[in-house]
N, C-alpha and C positions, 0 to 999 in steps of 0.2 A: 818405480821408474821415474827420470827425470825428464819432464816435458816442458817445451814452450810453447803459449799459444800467443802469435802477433797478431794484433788486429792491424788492418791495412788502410784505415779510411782514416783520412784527415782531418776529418768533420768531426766534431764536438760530440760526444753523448752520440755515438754514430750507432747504427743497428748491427754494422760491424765487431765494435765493443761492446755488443748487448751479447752477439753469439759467443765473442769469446768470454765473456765472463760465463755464459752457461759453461762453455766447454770446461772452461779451470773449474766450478763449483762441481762438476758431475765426474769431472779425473780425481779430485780431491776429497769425494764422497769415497770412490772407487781406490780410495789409498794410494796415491800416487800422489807423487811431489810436481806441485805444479805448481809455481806461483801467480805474482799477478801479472796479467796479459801485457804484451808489450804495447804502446796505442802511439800508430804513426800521428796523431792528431797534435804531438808532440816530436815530430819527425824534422829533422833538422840534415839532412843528406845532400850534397850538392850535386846538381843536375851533372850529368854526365859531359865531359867539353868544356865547364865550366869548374871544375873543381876535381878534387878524387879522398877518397876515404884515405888519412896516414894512420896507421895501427897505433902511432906512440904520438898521435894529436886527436884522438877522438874525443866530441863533444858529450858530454853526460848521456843523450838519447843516442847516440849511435855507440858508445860502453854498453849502455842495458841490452841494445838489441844485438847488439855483439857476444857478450857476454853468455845474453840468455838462450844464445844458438849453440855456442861452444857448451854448454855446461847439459845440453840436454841429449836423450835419443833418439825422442820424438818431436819433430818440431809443426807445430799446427798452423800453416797459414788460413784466415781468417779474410777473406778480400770481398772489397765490396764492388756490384755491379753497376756502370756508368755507361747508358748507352750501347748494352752491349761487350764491356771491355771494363777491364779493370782499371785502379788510376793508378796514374801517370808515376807516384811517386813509390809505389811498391815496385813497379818494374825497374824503375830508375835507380832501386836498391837494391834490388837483385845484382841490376848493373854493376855497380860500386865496388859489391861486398867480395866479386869475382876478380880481386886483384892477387898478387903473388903474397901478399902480407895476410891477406883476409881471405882466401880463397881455400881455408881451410874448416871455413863454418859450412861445406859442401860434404865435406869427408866424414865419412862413420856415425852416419845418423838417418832418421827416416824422415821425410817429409810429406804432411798429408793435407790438402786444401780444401777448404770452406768457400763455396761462395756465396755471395749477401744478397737478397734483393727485398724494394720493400712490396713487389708484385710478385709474380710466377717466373723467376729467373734466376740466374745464380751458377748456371752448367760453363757459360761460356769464361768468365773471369777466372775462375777454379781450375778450366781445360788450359787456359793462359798461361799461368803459374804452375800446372805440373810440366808444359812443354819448354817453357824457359829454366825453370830449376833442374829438367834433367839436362836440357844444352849448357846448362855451367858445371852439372858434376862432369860432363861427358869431355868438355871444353879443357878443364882444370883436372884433366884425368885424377877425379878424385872415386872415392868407394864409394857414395850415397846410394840412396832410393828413395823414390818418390814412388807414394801408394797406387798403386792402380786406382784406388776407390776414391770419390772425392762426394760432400754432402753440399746439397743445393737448399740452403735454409730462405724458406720463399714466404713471403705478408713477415716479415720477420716482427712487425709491431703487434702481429695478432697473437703471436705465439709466444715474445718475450719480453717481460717489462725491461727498466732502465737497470738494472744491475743481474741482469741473465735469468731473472726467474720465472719459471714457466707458468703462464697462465691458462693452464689443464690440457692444451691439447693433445692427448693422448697419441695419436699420429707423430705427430711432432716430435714430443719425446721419444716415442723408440725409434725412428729415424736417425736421431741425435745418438741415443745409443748403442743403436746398428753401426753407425759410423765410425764409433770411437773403439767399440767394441773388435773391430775389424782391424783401426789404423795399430791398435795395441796390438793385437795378435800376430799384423805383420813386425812389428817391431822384435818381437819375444824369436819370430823366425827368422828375421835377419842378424839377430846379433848370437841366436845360438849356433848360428852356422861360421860366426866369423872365429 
């Protein structure tokens, strides 16, 4: 199967692209085509009001993350927690990508979210992102689904070095792949029904 995983955090070497590199290393153990993670840390998307996504002007980072939504079934958001809330520029590309030209990376694929924290959090960012990506499929009367199930990856530095690799905790990892193992299965059920 074809999946994306986007990391959401703008920050450098973020712990956001620490999960999703687990995620692509453990889809891609698991035989699945996954490449490497999208990383807003190279996000380039214009504020909403201030700009708009043109499908035959996009900038090199919004091609890949365009690209790597359209070409997948599974798409992984990856978001990191800020105060409670996610940042500012994944919702703000949420916004964007809901135009009539690009409001087609919503239609006939699943989407299942991550959220980051580097303490005991991660629920609320994650809740964020499945209730704004179903009001754009719902919005864009497009086919999607966004997974009921979402993973709260919590001390994210205790449990993953700098390139996704796990450092034993046992918990952690089947967690990780409880989550994936799930978001696939719905994936196997939504498209064998369409």
């Amino acid at each position: 199967m074809q999946i994306s995983v986007i990391s959401g955090s703008p920050r450098k070497d973020s712990n956001s692209l620490r999960v999703a590199r687990a995620i692509q290393r453990t889809l891609t153990e698991k035989g699945h085509n996954c490449s490497r993670p999208v990383d807003f840390h190279e996000a380039d998307i214009p504020l909403v009001g201030r700009g708009s996504l043109e499908a035959n002007r996009l900038t090199s980072f919004q091609e890949n993350l365009v690209s790597a939504i359209r070409s997948s079934r599974l798409v992984i958001w990856v978001v990191p927690e800020y105060n409670w809330i996610t940042s500012g520029e994944v919702i703000n590309a949420i916004h964007q990508l809901g135009n009539k030209d690009l409001g087609d990376v919503f239609h006939d694929r699943v989407f299942a979210m991550v959220g980051v924290s580097t303490g005991r959090g991660g629920r609320r960012p994650a809740i964020e992102l499945q209730t704004l990506t179903n009001k754009m499929i719902s919005f864009l009367d497009k086919r999607g689904i966004v997974s009921p199930r979402l993973m709260e990856s919590h001390e994210t530095e205790k449990n993953l070095g700098p390139e996704g690799e796990s450092l034993g905790n046992a918990i952690y990892e089947k967690t990780l792949n409880s989550f994936l193992d799930y978001s696939l299965e719905i994936t196997e059920i939504w498209f064998a029904g369409r």
